[in-house]
N, C-alpha and C positions, 0 to 999 in steps of 0.2 A: 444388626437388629432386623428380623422380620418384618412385614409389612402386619400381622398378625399381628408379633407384639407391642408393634404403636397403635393397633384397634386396642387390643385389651388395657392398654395403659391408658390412652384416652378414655376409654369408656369407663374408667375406676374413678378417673380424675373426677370424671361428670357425673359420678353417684357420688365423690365425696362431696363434690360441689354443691349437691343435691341436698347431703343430710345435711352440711353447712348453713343452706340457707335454709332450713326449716326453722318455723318461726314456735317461741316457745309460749304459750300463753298459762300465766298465772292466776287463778282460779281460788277466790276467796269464798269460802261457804259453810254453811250449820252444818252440824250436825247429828242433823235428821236423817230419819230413815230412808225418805225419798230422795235425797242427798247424796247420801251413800250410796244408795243402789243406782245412782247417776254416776257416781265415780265407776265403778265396775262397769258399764256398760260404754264409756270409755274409748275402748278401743276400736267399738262399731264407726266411732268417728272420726279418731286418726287413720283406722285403715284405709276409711273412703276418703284423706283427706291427709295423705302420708307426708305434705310439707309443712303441716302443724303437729306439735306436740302440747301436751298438756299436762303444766306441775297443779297438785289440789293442797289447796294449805284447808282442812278442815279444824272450826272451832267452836266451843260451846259459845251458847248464843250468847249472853252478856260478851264476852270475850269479841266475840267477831263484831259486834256493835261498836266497840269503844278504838279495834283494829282499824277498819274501814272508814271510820269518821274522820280519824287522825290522819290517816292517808289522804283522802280526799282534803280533808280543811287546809293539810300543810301540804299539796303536790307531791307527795312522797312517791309516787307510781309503783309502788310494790306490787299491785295488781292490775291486772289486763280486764277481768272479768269480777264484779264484785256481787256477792250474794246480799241483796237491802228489801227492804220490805216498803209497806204501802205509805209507811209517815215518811222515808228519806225522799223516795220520788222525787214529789212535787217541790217538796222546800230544796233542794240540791239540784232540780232541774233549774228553780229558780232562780239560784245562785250561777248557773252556769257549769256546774260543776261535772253534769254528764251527757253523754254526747246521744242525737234523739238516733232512733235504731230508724232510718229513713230504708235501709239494704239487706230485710229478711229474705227477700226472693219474693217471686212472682208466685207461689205456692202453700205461701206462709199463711195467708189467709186469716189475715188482721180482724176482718170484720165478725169472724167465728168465734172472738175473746168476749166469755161472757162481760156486757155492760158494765155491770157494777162492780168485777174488775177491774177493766179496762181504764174508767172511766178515772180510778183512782191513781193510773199510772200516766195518765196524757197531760200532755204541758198544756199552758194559756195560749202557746201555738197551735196546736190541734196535734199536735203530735209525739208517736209514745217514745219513752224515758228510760224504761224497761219493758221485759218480756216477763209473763209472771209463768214459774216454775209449776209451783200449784199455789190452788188460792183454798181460803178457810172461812169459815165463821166458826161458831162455837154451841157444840149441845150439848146433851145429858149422852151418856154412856152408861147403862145399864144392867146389871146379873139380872135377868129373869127369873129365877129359878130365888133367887134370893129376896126377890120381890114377892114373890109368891108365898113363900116361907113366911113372911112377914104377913101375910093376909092381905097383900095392897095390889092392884093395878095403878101402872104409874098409864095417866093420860098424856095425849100426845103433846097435851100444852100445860104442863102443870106449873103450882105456885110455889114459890119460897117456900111457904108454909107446909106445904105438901111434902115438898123434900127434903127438909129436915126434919118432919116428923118422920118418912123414911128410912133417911140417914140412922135415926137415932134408934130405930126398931132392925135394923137389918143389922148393928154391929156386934159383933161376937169375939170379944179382947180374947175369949181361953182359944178363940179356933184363928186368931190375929187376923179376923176380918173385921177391916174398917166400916162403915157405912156410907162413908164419903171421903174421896180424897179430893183437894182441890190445890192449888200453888200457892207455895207461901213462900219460895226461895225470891230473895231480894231482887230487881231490876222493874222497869222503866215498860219491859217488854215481857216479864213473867208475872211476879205477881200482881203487879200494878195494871196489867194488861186487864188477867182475872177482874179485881178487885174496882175498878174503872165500866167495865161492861155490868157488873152487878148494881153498882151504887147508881146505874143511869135505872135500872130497875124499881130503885130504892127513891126515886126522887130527884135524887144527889145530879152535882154538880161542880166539874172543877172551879169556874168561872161563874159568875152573874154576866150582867153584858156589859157592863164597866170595866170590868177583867178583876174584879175583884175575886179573892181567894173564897172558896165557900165549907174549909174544913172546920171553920166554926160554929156550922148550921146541922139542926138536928137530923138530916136526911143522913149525912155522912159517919155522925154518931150512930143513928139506926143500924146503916149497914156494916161499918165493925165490928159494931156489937155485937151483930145479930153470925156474924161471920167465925170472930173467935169463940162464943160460944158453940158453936155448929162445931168447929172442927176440935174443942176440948173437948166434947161428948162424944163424937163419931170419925174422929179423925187421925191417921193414923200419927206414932211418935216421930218428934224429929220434920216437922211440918214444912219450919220453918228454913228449911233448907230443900224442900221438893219442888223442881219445874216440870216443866212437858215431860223432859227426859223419866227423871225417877218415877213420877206420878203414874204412867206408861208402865214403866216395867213392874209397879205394882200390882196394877189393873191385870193385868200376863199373868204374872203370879196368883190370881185369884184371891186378892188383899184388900178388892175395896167392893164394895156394893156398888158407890156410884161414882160416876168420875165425872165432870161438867170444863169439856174444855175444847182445845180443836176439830173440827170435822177433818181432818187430814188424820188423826188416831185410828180413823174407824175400819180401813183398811189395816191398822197391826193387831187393834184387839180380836178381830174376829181373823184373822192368819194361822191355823190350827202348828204350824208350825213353828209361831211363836207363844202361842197366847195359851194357854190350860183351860181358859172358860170360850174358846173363841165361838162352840155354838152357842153359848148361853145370854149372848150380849143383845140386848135390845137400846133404841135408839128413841130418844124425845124432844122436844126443843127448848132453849134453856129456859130457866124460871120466869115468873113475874111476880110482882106483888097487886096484882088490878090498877096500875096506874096509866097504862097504855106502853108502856117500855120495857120489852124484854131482855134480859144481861146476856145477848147472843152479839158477838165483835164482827169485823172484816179485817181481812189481812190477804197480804200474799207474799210470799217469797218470792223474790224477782232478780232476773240476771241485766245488770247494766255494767255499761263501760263508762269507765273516769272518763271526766272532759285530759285532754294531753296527749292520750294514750297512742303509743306509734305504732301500733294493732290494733288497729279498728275492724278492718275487713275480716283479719282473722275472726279477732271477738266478735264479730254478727256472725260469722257463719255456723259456731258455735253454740250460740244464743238460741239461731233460729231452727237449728237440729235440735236441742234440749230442749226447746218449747211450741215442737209441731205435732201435728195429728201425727206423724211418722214414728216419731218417738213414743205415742200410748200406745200406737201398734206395737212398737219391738219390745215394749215393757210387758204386754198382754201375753204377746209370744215368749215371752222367757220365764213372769212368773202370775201369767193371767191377769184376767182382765180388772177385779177386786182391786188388783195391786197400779194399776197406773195413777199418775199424778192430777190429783181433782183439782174439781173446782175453777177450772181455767174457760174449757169451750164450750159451748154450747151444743156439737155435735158427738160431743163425750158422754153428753144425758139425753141425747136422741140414740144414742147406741143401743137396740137392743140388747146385745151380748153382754153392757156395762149395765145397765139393767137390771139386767137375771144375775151376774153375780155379785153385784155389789147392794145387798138389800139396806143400805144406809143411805143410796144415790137420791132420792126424792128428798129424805130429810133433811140432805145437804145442800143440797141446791134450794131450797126454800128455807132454809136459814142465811145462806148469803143474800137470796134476796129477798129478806125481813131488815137486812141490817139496812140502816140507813144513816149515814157520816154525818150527812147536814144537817137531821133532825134527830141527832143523838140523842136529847132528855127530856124529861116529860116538859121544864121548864126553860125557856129561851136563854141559847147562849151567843157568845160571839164566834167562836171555833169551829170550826169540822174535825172530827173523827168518833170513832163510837168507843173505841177502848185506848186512845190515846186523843191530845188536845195537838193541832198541827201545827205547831209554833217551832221553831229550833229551841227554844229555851226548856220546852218541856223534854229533852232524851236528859239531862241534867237532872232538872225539879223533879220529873217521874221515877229516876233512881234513889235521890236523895228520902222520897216520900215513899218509897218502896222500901226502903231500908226501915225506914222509921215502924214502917205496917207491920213488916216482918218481925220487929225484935218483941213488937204485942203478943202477935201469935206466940211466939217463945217465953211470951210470959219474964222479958225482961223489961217492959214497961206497961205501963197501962194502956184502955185503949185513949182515956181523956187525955193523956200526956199526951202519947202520939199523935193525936188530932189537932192538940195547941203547940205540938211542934213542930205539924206538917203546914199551921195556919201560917206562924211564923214566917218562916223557909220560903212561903211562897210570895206573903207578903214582901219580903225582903226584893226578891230576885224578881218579880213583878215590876217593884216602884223601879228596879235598878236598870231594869231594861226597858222602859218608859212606859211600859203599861199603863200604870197607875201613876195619876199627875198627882 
């Protein structure tokens, strides 16, 4: 044997040994558009980074909520990397359940993450829990052109009242445009999300400050009422099975007048490559009724690692490639600048170039910072959050009452049923987890 073929044989050895130890990290996430277009870019990060690999389990969001919670609750470690949002944070950081991201790098530039944010992802240690993917609040999405038909300017702050008389003038059943689409498929985190940001609108209130249930008080009746009649006048069929997802692809389709939902949408509806109406779309903030509370949420998508996890380092470096300035660069560079992931930094909406082509970037940033967690309703409660209540009992009670909302909308109960059987349900599971003495 050559001196030659003991170099080439060793050196094979130490590339197999190579792909041997690359470490594989699994990767739990929505599936959403900015999601996705993270999975395809991908490879810009194993290549720089060729002793990781990356499996993506993607799921619809009810579905990845109820994955992730079970893993986490029971240590299951199926995931390296998990896709949660702005309510799991705090209560699972609480719990211990996920490990604080101390090892983005010296580049990462923590203090760039817009505040209110931020502020929603940081433990009672001062430090954060996750990295937020992109963050959202929620506004009106709008046909121009269909507004105008209609004889209306919609203002940039307009009311309930405004928009369903909108709604109801813009819809056109023979040309199967809606005038409003809004969520009515069941979850905790779809319609109830919706339906939660509106009724803080409406008066409404999960809680009193006792932790008493409050679906037996008239704010709450107001805003159903006032909800399913809007969406049996101007709303499109099959309601009650539409989230982000369908609601979206109808909007594209040129099927609804108005859509009132994430600020993360406003990059696909107006993507001339997805969307049929993408110049026609104008932007507003979401309703009020004159009570001082607008139905606009906060949220973010965020990348954390389980407490356990025997990839940690991998999963930060991961993390902090997906949620760096570096990455809105290489998302700008491949499909502009419109399309990178909002709502995170602060030097995202100093960006001129994001600016000029994102004409939704001022309305988004001033609805995330309109929302406000602590001072959610017009009337004092004991909770924080604006479109969820921060308790672990409520991912359960907000499904449960989600469900109930939903089968109204479908006109398989009423909406007083559902109201006395959302009060029920809460009472129950309130007294049972010591809430209520």
């Amino acid at each position: 044997m050559t001196f030659k073929t003991i170099l080439l044989g060793a050196c094979s050895a130490l590339a197999l040994a190579g792909m041997a130890s690359a470490e594989t990290l699994t990767i739990a996430t929505v599936n959403n558009g900015d999601m996705i277009r993270m999975q395809g870019l991908t490879s810009e990060f194993t290549s720089a980074n060729p002793d990781i690999q990356v499996e993506w389990v993607t799921l619809e969001e009810n579905v990845l909520r109820e994955r992730v919670t079970t893993d986490i609750a029971t240590k299951g470690g199926q995931y390296d990397i998990m896709t949660i949002g702005t309510y799991e944070v705090p209560i699972w950081a609480k719990q211990g359940w996920l490990v604080a991201l101390d090892n983005l790098g010296a580049d990462y530039d923590v203090d760039d993450l817009l505040p209110a944010i931020r502020s929603g992802l940081t433990g009672d240690d001062g430090k954060l829990y996750a990295a937020p993917f992109y963050g959202e609040s929620s506004f009106i999405m709008y046909r121009k052109d269909l507004m105008e038909k209609a004889g209306l300017t919609m203002p940039d702050a307009p009311t309930w009242e405004f928009v369903a008389d909108a709604a109801r003038k813009m819809t056109d059943r023979a040309n199967d445009i809606n005038g409003i689409c809004l969520r009515g498929k069941a979850g905790w985190g779809e319609n109830m999300a919706f339906l939660t940001a509106t009724s803080n609108a409406f008066g409404a209130r999960w809680f009193d400050e006792n932790w008493n249930p409050q679906f037996d008080q008239p704010e709450w009746k107001n805003t159903l009422d006032f909800y399913v009649k809007l969406m049996n006048d101007a709303g499109p069929q099959g309601a009650s099975s539409n989230g982000f997802n369908e609601n979206l692809a109808l909007f594209q389709q040129g099927k609804c007048g108005m859509w009132i939902d994430a600020t993360v949408a406003a990059s696909f509806v107006t993507n001339p490559k997805d969307s049929t109406v993408a110049d026609k779309v104008g932007f507003a903030l979401a309703p009020d009724t004159g009570l001082g509370k607008r139905g606009n949420w906060l949220w973010a998508w965020n990348l954390a690692i389980p407490a356990g996890s025997q990839k940690v380092e991998a999963a930060e470096k991961f993390i902090a490639w997906a949620t760096s300035k570096q990455y809105a660069e290489l998302v700008a560079s491949k499909e502009g600048w419109a399309n990178v992931p909002p709502g995170t930094r602060t030097s995202l909406y100093e960006n001129p170039e994001y600016q000029k082509a994102a004409p939704f970037a001022k309305m988004t940033l001033d609805s995330i910072n309109a929302a406000d967690p602590k001072n959610p309703t017009v009337k004092p409660v004991p909770y924080v959050g604006v479109q969820f209540v921060a308790i672990p009992e409520f991912q359960g009670l907000g499904t449960t009452v989600g469900q109930l909302f939903s089968a109204a909308l479908a006109g398989q109960m009423s909406v007083d049923d559902a109201l006395a059987q959302a009060q029920q349900v809460s009472v129950r599971e309130m007294t049972r987890a010591g809430y209520i003495k």
